[in-house]
C-alpha positions in Angstrom: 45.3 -5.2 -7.2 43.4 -2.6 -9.4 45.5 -0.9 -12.4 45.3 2.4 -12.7 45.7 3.0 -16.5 41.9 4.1 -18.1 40.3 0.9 -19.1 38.1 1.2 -22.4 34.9 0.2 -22.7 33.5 -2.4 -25.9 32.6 -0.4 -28.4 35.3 2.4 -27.9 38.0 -1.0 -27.6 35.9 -2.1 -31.0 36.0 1.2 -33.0 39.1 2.0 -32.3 40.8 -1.1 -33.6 42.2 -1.4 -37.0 40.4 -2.7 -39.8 42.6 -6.0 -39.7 41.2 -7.1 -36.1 37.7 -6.3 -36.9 38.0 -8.5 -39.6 39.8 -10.7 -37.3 36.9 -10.8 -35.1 34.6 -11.2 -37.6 36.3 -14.2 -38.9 36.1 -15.8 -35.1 32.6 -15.7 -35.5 32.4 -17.1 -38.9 34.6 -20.0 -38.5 32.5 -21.1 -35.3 29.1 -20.2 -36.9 30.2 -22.5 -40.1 31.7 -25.2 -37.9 28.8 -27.6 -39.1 31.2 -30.9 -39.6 32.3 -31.3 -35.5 28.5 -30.9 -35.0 26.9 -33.0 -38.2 29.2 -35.8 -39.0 27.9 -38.2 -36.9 24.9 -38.2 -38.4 26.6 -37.7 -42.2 27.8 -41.3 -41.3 25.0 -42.6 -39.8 23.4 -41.5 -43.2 25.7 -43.4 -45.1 25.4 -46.9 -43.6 28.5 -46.7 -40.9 28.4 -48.3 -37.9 28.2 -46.4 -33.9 31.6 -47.9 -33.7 33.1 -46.0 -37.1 31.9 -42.5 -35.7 33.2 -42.9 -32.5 37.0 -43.5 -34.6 36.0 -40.5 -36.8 35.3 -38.3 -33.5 38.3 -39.2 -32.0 40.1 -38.5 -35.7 38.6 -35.2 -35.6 39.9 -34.1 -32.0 43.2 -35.4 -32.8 43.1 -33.3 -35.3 42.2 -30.2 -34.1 44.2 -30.6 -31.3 47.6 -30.9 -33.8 46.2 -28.1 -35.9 46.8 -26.1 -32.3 50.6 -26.6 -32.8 51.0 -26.4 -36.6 48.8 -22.7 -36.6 50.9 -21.2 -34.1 54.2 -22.1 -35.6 52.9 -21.1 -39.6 51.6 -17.8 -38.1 55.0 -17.1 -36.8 57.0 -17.8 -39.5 54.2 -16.7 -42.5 52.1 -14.4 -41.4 48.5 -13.9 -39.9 47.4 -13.6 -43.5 49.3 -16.4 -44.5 47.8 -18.4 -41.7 43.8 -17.5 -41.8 44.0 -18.3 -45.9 45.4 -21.7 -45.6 43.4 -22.5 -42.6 39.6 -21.0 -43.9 40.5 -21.7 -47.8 41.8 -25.9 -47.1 38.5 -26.5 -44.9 36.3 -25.3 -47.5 37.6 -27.3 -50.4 38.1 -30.3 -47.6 34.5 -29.9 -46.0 32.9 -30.0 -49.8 35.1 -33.2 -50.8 33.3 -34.9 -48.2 30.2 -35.3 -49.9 31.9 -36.9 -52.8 33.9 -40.0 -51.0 32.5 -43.7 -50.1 35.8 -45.2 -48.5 35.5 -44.9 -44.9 39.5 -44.6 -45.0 39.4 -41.1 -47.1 36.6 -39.8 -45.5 38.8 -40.4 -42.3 41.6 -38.3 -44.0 39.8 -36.0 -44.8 38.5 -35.6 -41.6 41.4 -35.4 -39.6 42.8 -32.4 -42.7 39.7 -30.9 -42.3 39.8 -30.6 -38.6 43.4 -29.8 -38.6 43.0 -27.0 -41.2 40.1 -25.3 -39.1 42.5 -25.0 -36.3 45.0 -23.3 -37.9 43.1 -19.8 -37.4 42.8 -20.0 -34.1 46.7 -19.2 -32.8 47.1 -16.9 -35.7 43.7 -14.5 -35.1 44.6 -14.5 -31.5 48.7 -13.3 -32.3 47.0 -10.5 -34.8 44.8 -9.2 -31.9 47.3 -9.0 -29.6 49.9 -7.7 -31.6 47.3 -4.5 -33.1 46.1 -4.1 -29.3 47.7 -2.2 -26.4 47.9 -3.7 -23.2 44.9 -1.9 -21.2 42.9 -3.1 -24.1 44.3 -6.6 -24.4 41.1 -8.8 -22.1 38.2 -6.2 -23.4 39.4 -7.3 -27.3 39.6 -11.2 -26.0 36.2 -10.7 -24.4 34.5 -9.6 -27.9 37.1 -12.6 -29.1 34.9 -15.0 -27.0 31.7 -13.2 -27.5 32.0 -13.9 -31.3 33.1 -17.6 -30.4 30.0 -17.9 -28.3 27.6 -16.6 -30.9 29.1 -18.8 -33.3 28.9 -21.6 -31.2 25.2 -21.3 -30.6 24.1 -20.2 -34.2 25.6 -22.9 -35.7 23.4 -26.2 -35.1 20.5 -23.6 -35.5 21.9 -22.9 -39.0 23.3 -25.9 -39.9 19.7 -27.8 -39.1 18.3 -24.7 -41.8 20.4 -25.9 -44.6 20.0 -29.7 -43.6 16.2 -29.2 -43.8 16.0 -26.6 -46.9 17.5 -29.1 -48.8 15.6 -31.8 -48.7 17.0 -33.3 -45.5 20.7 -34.2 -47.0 24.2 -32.7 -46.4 24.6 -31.3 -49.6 23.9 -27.4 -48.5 24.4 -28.1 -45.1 29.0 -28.9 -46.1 28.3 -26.6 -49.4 27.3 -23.8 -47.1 30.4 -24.5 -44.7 32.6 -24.7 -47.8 31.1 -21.5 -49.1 31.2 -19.3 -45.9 34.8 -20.3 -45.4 36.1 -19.6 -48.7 34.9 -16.2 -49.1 36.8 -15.1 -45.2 39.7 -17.0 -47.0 39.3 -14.2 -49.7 38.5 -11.4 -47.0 41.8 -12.2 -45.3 43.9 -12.1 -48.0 42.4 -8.3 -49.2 42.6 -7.4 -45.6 45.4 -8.9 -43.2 48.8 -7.8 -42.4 51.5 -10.3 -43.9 54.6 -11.1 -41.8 54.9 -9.1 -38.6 57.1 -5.8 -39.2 58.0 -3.3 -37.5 55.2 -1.2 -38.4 52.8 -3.8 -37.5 53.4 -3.9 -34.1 55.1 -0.7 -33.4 57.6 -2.7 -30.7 59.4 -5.2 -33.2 63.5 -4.4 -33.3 66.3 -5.6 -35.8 67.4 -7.5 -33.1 63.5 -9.4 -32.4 63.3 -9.9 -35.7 66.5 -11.6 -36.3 65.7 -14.1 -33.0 64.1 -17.6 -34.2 62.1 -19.6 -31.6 60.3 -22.7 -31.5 58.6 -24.7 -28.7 61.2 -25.5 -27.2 61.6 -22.1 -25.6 58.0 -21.9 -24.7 58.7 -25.5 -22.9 61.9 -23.6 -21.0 59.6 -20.8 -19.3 58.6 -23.3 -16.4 55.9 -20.6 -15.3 54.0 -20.7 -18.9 54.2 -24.5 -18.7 52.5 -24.9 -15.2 49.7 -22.6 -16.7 49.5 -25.1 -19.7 48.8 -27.8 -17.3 46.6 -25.6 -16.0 44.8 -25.2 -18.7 45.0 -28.7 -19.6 43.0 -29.3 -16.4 40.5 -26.8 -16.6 39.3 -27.6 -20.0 39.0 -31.3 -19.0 37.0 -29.9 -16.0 34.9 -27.5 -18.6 33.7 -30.4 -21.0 32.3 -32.8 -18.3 29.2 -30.9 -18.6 28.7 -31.7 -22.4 29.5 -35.0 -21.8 29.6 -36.6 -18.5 26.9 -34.3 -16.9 24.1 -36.0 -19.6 25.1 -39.2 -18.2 24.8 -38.2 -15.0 21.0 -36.9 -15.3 20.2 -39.7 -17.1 21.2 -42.4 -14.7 19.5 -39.9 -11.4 16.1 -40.2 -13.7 16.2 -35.9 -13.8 14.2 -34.7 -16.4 15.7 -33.9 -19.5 14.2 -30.6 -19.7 16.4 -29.2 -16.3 19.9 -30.1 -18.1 18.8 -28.5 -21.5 17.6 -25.5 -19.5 21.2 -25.5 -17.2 22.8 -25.1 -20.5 20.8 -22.8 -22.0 21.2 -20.5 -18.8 24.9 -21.2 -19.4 25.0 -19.8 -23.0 22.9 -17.0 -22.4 24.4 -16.0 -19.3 28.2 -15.8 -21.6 26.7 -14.2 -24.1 24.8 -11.4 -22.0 27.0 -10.6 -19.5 30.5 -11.4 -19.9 31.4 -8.3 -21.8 29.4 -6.0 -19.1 31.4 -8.2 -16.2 34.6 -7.6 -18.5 34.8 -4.0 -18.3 35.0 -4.3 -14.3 37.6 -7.7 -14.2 40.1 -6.0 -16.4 41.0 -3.3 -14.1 42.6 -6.3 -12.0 45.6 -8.4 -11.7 45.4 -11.5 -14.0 46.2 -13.9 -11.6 43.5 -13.1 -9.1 41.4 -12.7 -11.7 41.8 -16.2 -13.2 42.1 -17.6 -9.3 38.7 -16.3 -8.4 37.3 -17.2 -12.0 38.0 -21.1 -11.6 37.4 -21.5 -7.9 33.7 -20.7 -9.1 34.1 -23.1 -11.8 35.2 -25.4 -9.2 32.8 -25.0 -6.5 29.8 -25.0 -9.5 30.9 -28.3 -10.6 31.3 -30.0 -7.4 27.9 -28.7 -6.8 26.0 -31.1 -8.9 26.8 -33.5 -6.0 24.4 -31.7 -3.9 21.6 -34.3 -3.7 18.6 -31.8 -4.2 17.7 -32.9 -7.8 17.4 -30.7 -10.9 18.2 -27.7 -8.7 21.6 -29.0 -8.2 21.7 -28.8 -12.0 21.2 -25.1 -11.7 22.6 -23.3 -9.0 25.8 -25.1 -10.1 25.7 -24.4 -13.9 25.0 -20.9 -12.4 27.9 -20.6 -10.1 30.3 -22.1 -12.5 28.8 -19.7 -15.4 29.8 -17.3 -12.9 33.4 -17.9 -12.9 33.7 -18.3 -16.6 32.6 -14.8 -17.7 35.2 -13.6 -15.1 37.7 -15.7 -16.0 37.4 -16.4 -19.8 38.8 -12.7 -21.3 41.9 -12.8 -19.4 42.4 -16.9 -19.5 42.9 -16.0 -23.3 44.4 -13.2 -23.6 46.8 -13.8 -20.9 49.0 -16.5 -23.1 49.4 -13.8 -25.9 51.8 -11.6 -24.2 53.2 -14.6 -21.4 56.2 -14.5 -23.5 59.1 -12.8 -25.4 57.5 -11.0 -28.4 59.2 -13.0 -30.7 57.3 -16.1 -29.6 54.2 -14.8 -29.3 52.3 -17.5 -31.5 54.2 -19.8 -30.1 53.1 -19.6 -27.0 49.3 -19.0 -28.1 49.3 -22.2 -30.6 50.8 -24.1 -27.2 47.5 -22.5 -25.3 45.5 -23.4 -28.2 47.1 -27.3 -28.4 46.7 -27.9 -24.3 43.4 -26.4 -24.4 42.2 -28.5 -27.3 43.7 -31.7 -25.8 41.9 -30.9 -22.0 38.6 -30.8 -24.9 39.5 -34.2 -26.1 40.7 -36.1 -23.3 38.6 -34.8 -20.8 35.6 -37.2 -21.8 37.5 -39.8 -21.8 38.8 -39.5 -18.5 35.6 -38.1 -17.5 33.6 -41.0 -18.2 36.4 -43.6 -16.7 35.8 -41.6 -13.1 32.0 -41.2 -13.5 31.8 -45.3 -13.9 34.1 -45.6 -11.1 33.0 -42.8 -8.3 29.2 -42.2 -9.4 28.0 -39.2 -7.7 30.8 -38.4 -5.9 33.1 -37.8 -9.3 31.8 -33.9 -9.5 33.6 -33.0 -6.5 36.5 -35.1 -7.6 36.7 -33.3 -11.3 36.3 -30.2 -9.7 39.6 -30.7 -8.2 41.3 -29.9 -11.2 40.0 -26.3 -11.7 41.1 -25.9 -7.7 44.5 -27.1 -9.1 44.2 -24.6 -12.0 43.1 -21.8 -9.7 46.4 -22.9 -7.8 48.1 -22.4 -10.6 47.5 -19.8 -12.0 47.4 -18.0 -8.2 51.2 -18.1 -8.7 52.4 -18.6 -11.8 50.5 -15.6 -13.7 52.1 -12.3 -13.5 50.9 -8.9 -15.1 53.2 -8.5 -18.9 55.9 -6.0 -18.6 55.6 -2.6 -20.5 58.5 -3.8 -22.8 55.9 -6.6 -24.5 53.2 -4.6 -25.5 51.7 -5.0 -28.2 51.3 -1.7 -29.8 50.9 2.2 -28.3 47.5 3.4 -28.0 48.1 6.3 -30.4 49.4 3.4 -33.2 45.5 2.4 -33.2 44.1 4.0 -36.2 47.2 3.9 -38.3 46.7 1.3 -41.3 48.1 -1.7 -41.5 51.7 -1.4 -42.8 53.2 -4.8 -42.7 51.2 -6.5 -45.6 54.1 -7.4 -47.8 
């Protein structure tokens, strides 16, 4: 089960990565931490006169169009360029997130919206491809750990932030999207002084005249029938993931629990990921993927269905805690495993396919969420759970370790610059 090559620790994996990456991961943290329009715009329209019924259509405008963005960044990444890719995506959202404050048709601000959305997204698939193209295998989960550790930390800073600017100036939006728009345009600058342009062969140290002269699309991701049961997969386990953002609420509400126990389960969520999930990564790496993954959503799983339990508010917390559990062992390799699923030359192909299945488990997961909770009551968590048990399934056989002709880069390649901007 247990590899035996040496597996770094954080800030060895960290130090030793090229100055593209660390920007990389910087610019993970800073596109979550300045992600204030998903969290403020239903109260932006609230503010301006629209109806419940108008930011329910611009919420469901926004997923669709992160979820699209998904597709569009892995396929610009692979034919542009990280560089290419992180400019466009950070540089559009600014100037889209600032135009927002200057629009009074519902229709544009709809447009704008889904760009907006779409435009964010674009950075995902393309930071991920950088990473693992700059990283060597051993490395590959530790570097997606500290890739999840900056999305966590972005995650939680950003209402916290966002509220700052709200209240600083004078309880409008005006600094709250300036800020946004401001923050994203100067990583839009950092990543065109700093990342590698199209992939050469001295960027990833693997690339042939013979890779570089294959084209791909998604179409060849859709012909590896292994990759696309773990895309159901992860289909299912995002669904499974949101119900606590969105269903559980419900649920606590309509059982009379004290609001105070959810907010508390979901704090103890956040910090546990944030605290622990590098410390647990260092161990989990030294293991086959597909355990790994297997034994990470069973605990999602069982944690889920464990709401059921009729014991009240401590329901709410033993199972946030056992499902926290299996997400800080299986988050690092869940994304980092898609990076290097594939032929090299397909790389963000694959990943904006992750990225697009993940984001659409985000969106219609409430949805078909909610339809079960109306319909099964208290009996729905063990339901949902179902589909992490399908994931861990899955994943169980469809996951195998990358072969040592798809790695990214040599370990001694590390400190070398990056010689592929064009």
């Amino acid at each position: 089960m247990t590899n035996s090559i040496h597996n770094p620790g954080v800030l060895e994996t960290f130090s030793q990565s090229p100055l593209s990456s660390k920007v990389v991961l910087f610019g993970v943290l800073i596109n979550r931490l300045s992600g204030f329009l998903q969290i403020f715009i239903v109260l932006y329209l609230v503010s301006l006169g629209y109806s419940h019924q108008q930011t329910i259509i611009a919420l469901a405008i926004y997923g669709t169009g992160a979820v699209i963005g998904a597709l569009a960044g892995g396929a610009i990444s692979e034919r542009f360029g990280p560089r290419f890719a992180s400019m466009i995506s950070m540089g559009a959202t600014a100037v889209l997130t600032a135009a927002l404050l200057y629009l009074d048709h519902f229709v544009s601000i709809l447009i704008v919206v889904a760009l907006a959305s779409l435009c964010a997204q674009l950075f995902r698939p393309a930071s991920a491809a950088l990473l693992s193209w700059q990283t060597p295998p051993e490395r590959q989960t530790m570097i997606f750990a500290i890739y999840r550790l900056g999305l966590n930390l972005g995650a939680t800073g950003a209402p916290l932030i966002g509220y700052a600017l709200y209240h600083w100036g004078g309880e409008s939006f005006t600094w709250l999207f300036w800020g946004e728009a401001i923050i994203a345009a100067l990583y839009a600058l950092l990543a065109m002084l700093t990342l590698p342009g199209k992939r050469t062969d001295g960027a990833s140290g693997t690339a042939t005249a013979a890779s570089k002269a294959t084209t791909g699309s998604y179409l060849d991701v859709l012909a590896d029938r292994r990759f696309v049961m773990f895309l159901l997969a992860t289909f299912c386990h995002s669904a499974v993931y949101v119900q606590y953002i969105t269903t559980l609420p419900l649920y606590v509400e309509d059982k009379g629990i004290p609001l105070f126990w959810y907010t508390l389960a979901v704090s103890l969520n956040g910090i546990i990921v944030i605290c622990f999930e590098l410390f647990i990564t260092k161990f989990t790496q030294n293991y086959n993927k597909r355990y790994v993954l297997a034994i990470g959503f069973t605990l999602i799983g069982a944690g889920v269905a464990f709401y059921a339990v009729p014991i009240g508010p401590a329901a709410l917390i033993v199972g946030t805690l056992i499902w926290s559990l299996g997400e800080i062992i299986s988050g690092p390799v869940f994304f980092a495993f898609p990076a290097n699923a594939g032929p090299a030359h397909l790389k963000s192909h694959y990943l904006g396919s992750f990225h697009f299945m993940f984001s659409l488990g985000i969106a219609l997961g409430p949805v078909i969420g909610g339809w079960l909770y109306l319909s099964l009551d208290t009996i729905f968590w063990p339901i949902v759970a179902m589909g992490s048990i399908f994931a861990a399934l899955v994943c169980s056989q469809c996951v195998r370790e990358p072969a040592e002709s798809s790695a990214s880069v040599p370990s001694q390649a590390l400190n070398k610059t990056d010689e592929a901007i064009e």
